[in-house]
Residue, then its C-alpha position, 0 to 999 in steps of 0.5 A: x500500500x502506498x500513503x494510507x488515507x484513514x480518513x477514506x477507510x473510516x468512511x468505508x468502514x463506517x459505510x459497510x457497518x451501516x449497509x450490512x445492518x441495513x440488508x441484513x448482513x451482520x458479519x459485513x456490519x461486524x467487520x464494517x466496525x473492526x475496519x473503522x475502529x482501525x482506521x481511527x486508531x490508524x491501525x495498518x496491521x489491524x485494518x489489513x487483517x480485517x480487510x483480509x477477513x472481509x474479502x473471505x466474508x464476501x467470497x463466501x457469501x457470493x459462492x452461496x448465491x451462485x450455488 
């Protein structure tokens, strides 16, 4: 990653947390949170493993539709 831009990523956080409750994901809202409690803490290790997480959330979530 080049310059992290935290603000940017509370917002995607923030934006995930609330779409998730909205459609009724809660594991996207959950992760949504961790990802913007990281960008504020200006966590890199953390908001990389969240993002990890969620990537895996959203693979798995798009092999159920499919099938």
């Amino acid at each position: 990653m080049s310059k992290l831009d935290y603000d940017v990523v509370v917002n995607i956080g923030h934006k995930l947390k609330g779409n998730g409750k909205t459609f009724g994901f809660s594991d996207i809202s959950e992760v949504g949170d961790l990802i913007e409690q990281a960008g504020i803490s200006k966590n890199k290790s953390s908001l990389e493993e969240y993002i990890n997480a969620f990537e895996i959330g959203i693979f798995d979530k798009l092999k159920t539709i499919e099938n």
